[in-house]
C-alpha positions as CSV (number, residue, x, y, z in Angstrom):
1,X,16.5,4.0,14.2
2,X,16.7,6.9,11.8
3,X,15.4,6.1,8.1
4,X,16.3,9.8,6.9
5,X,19.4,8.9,5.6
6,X,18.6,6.0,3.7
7,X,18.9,6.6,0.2
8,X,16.7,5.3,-2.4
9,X,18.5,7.7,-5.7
10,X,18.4,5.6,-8.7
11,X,15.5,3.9,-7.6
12,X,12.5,3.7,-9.8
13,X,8.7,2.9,-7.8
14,X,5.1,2.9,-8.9
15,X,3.0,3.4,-6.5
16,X,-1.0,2.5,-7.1
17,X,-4.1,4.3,-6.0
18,X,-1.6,7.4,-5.6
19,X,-3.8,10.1,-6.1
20,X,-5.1,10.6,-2.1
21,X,-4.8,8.3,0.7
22,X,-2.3,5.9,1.8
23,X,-0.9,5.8,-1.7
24,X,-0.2,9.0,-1.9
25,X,1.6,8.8,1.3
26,X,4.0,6.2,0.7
27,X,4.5,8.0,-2.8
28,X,5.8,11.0,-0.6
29,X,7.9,8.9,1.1
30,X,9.7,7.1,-0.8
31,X,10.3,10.2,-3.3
32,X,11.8,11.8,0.1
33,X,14.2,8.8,0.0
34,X,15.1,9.9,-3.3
35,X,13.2,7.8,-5.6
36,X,11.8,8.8,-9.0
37,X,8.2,7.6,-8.0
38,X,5.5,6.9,-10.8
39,X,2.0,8.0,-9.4
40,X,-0.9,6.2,-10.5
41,X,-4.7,6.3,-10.2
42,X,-7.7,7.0,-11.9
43,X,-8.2,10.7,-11.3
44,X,-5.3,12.9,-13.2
45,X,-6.4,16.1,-13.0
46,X,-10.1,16.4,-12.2
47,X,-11.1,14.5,-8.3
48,X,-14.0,11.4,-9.5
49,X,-16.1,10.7,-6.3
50,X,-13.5,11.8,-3.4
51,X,-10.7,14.2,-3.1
52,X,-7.5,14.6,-4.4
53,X,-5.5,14.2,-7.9
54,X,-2.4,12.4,-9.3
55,X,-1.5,16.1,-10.7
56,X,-1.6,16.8,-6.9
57,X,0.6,14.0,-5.9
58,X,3.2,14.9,-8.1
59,X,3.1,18.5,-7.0
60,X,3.6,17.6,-3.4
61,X,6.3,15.8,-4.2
62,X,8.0,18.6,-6.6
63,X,7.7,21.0,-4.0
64,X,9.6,19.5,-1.6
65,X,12.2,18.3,-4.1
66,X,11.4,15.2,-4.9
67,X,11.1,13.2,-8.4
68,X,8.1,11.8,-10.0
69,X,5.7,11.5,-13.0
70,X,2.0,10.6,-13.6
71,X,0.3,7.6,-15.2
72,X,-3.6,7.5,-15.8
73,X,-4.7,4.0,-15.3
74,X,-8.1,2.7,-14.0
75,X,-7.3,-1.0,-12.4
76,X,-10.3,-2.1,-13.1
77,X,-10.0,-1.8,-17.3
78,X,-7.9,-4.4,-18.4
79,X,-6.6,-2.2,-21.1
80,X,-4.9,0.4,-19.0
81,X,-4.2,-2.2,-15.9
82,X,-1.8,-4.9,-18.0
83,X,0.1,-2.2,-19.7
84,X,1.2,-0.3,-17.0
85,X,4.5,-1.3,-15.9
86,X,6.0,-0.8,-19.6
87,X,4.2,2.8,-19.5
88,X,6.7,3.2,-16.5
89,X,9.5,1.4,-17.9
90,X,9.0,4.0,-21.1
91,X,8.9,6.4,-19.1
92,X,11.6,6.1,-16.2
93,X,13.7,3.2,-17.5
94,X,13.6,1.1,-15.3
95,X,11.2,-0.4,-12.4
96,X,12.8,-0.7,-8.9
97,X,10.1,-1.1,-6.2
98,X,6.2,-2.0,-6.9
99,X,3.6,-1.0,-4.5
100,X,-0.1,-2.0,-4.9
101,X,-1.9,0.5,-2.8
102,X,-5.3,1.0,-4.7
103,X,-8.5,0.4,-3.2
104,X,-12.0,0.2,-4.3
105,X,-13.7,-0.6,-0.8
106,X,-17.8,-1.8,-1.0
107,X,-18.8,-2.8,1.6
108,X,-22.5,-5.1,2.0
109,X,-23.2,-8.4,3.4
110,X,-22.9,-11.4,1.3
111,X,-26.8,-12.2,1.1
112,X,-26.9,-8.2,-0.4
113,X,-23.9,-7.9,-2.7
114,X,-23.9,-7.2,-5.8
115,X,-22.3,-8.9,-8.6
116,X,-20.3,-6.0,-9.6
117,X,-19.2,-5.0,-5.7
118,X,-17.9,-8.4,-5.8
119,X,-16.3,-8.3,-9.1
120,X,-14.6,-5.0,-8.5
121,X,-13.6,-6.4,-4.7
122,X,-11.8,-9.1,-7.0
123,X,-10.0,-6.8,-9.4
124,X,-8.6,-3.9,-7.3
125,X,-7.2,-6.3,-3.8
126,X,-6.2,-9.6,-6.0
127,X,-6.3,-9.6,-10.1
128,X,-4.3,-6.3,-10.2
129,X,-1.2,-7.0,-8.1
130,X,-1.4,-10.6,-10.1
131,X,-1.1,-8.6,-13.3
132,X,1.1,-5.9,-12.1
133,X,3.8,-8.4,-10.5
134,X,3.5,-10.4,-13.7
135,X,4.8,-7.8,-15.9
136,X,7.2,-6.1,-12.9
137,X,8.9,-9.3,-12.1
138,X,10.6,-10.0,-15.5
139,X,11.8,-6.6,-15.2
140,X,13.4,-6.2,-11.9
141,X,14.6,-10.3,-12.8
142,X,16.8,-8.1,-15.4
143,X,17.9,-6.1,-13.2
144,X,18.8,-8.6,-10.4
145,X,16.5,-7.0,-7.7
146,X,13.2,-5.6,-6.3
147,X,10.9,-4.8,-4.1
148,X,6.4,-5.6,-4.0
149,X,4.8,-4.1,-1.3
150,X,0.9,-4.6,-1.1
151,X,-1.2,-2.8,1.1
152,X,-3.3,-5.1,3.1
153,X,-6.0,-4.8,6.2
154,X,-6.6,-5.4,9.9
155,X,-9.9,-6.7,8.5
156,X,-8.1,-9.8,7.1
157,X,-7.8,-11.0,10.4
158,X,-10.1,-13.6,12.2
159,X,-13.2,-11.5,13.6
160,X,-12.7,-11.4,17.3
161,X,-15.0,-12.8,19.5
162,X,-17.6,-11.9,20.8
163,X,-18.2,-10.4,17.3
164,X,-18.9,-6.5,17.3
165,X,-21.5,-5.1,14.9
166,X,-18.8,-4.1,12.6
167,X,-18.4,-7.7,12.4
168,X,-22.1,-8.7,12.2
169,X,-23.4,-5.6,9.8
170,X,-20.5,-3.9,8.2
171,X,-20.8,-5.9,5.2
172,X,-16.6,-6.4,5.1
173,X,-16.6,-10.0,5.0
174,X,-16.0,-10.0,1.0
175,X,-13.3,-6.9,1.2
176,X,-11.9,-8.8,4.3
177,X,-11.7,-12.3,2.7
178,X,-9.8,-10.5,-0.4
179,X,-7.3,-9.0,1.8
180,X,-6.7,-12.6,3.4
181,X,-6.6,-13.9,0.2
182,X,-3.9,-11.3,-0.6
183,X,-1.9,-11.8,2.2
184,X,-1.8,-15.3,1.2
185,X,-0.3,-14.3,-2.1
186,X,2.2,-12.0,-0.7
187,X,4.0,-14.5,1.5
188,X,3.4,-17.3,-1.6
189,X,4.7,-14.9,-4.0
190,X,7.7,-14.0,-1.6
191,X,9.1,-17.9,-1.3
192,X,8.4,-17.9,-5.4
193,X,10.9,-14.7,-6.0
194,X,13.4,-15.4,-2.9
195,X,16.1,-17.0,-5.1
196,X,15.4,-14.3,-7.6
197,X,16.4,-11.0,-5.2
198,X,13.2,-9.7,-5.1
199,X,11.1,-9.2,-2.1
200,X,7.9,-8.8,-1.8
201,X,5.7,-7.9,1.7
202,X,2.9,-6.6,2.9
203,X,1.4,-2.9,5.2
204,X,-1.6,-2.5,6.4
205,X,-3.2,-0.1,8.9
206,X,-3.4,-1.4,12.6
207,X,-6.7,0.7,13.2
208,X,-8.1,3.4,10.9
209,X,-6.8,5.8,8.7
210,X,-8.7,9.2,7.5
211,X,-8.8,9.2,4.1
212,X,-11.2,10.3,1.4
213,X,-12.0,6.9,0.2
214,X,-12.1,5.2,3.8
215,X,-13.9,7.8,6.1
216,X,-17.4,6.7,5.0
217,X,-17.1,3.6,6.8
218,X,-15.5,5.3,10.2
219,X,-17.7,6.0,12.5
220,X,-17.9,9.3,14.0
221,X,-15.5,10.0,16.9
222,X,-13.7,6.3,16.1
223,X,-9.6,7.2,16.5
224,X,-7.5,7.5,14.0
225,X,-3.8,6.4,13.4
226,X,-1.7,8.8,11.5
227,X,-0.8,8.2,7.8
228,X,3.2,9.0,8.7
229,X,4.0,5.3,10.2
230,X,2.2,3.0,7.9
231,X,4.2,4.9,5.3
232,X,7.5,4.5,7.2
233,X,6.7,1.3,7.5
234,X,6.3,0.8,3.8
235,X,10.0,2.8,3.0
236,X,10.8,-0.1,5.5
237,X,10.1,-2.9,3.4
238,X,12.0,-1.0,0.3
239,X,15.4,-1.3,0.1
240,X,16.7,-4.8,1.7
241,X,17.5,-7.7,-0.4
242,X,15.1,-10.7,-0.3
243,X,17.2,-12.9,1.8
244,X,17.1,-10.6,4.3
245,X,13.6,-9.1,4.4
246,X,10.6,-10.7,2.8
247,X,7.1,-12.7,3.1
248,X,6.3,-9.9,5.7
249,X,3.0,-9.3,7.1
250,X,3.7,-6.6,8.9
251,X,1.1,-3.5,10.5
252,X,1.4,0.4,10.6
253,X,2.0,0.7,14.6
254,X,3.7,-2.3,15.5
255,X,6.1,-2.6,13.1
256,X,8.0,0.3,13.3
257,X,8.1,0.4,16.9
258,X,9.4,-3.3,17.1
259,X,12.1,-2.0,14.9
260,X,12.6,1.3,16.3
261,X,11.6,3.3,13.3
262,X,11.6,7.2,13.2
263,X,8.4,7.9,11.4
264,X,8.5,11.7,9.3
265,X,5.6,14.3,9.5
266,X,4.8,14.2,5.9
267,X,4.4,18.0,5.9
268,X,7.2,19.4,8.5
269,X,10.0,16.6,7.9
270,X,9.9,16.4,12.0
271,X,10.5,13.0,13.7
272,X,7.2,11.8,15.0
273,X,6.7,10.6,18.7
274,X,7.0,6.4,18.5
275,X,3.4,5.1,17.7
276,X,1.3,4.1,20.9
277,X,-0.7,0.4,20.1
278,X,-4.1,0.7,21.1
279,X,-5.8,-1.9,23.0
280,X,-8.3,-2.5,20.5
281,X,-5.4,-3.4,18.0
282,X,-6.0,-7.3,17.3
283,X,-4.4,-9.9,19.1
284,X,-3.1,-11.9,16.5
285,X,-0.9,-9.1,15.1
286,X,2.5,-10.3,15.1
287,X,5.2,-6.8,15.4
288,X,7.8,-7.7,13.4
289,X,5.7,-9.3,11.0
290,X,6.7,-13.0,10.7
């Protein structure tokens, strides 16, 4: 099944955590749909701790003819968080498709923690898409439709047994239980919004992704999944109306093979070969997401 046809002119999106990564992925692709795409992050035009810019973003984008714009906006600082949506409703109009793709990862056991690794663990996976849906939803209410896609994890899942020494020593256990907790939300939120036209789902990686942010806590040699079908995945979840598509939990490999998708090269426009699962991928991933 081809997505390069669909069309998403007219559309409006945010996209979070835009200025590397998985956000800036699913930024490119849905601006390659067509969309005006708002790019958001904390780093405009000078890289903080890792790679990579919002002014970047929206190049990328620009150069290969798409549409978007910029907003500075640490998640973390109320301030600039729970004003957001009307900076993008100033700026583009209107507010189409929400995507909460910003990440903060910490990772340390929960005897070791910190108060403020836990804290920011809270704000960046569960109290910003609750403030950003807040303000989005009587927006796209107005405008009969919309669209919430958060970015979850694997890690959300049970811990397989025997447990691995990810599982005993990685420290994920509090970035893991907010990721649970927000794929709770997104399939709550979804039956709350049905009657309303918007959808909301959920994308996450089925194994790793390289990115700046993430490739600290990769071990060496560990295999990677490309970028290309998470974010395919995530143009997937875009454009149907709620009573066909929503209160998805759905994964970067098995989803779009179950539904056949074409994934793009984000840099060459070229249809990638279908994703190949892994054996390692968990068991109680369910393909088309229900």
């Amino acid at each position: 099944m081809s997505s390069q046809d669909l069309s998403l002119a007219g559309r409006v999106a945010l996209v979070t955590g835009a200025s590397r990564g998985i956000g800036r992925a699913i930024a490119r692709r849905l601006a390659k749909a067509g969309a005006r795409v708002g790019v958001t992050a904390r780093s405009l035009d000078l890289a903080d701790d890792y790679a990579g810019t919002l002014i970047e973003t929206v190049e990328l984008i620009e150069r290969a003819g798409g549409k978007a714009f910029s907003l500075k906006a640490d998640l973390g600082e109320p301030a600039e968080r729970d004003t957001l949506i009307h900076r993008t409703v100033a700026e583009a109009g209107r507010l189409d498709i929400l995507v909460n793709a910003a990440g903060f990862a910490q990772y340390a056991t929960v005897e070791t923690m910190p108060d403020d690794f836990f804290e920011a663990s809270v704000d960046h996976y569960l109290r910003a898409p609750f403030k950003l849906a807040q303000a989005a939803i009587p927006i796209m209410r107005r405008q009969g439709e919309g669209w919430i896609v958060n970015v979850g994890s694997v890690t959300a899942e049970r811990p397989a047994r025997p447990y691995d020494d990810f599982a005993r020593f990685g420290g994920a256990t509090i970035y893991a239980a907010m990721k649970a907790a927000l794929s709770r939300y997104t399939q709550g939120l979804a039956a709350e919004l049905e009657s309303e036209g918007i959808a909301v789902n959920q994308i996450a990686p089925t194994s790793a992704i390289s990115t700046p942010g993430a490739d600290r806590y990769i071990p060496k040699g560990y295999p990677t999944e490309p970028v290309e079908y998470l974010a395919e995945a995530a143009l997937a979840l875009c454009h149907l109306p709620a009573k066909e598509r929503t209160g998805l939990i759905t994964y970067s490999l098995e989803y779009p093979l179950e539904l056949g998708l074409d994934a793009l090269d984000l840099e060459t426009g070229e249809i990638l070969p279908p994703p190949q699962i892994p054996a390692y991928s968990h068991p109680d991933i369910r393909p088309r997401g229900e």
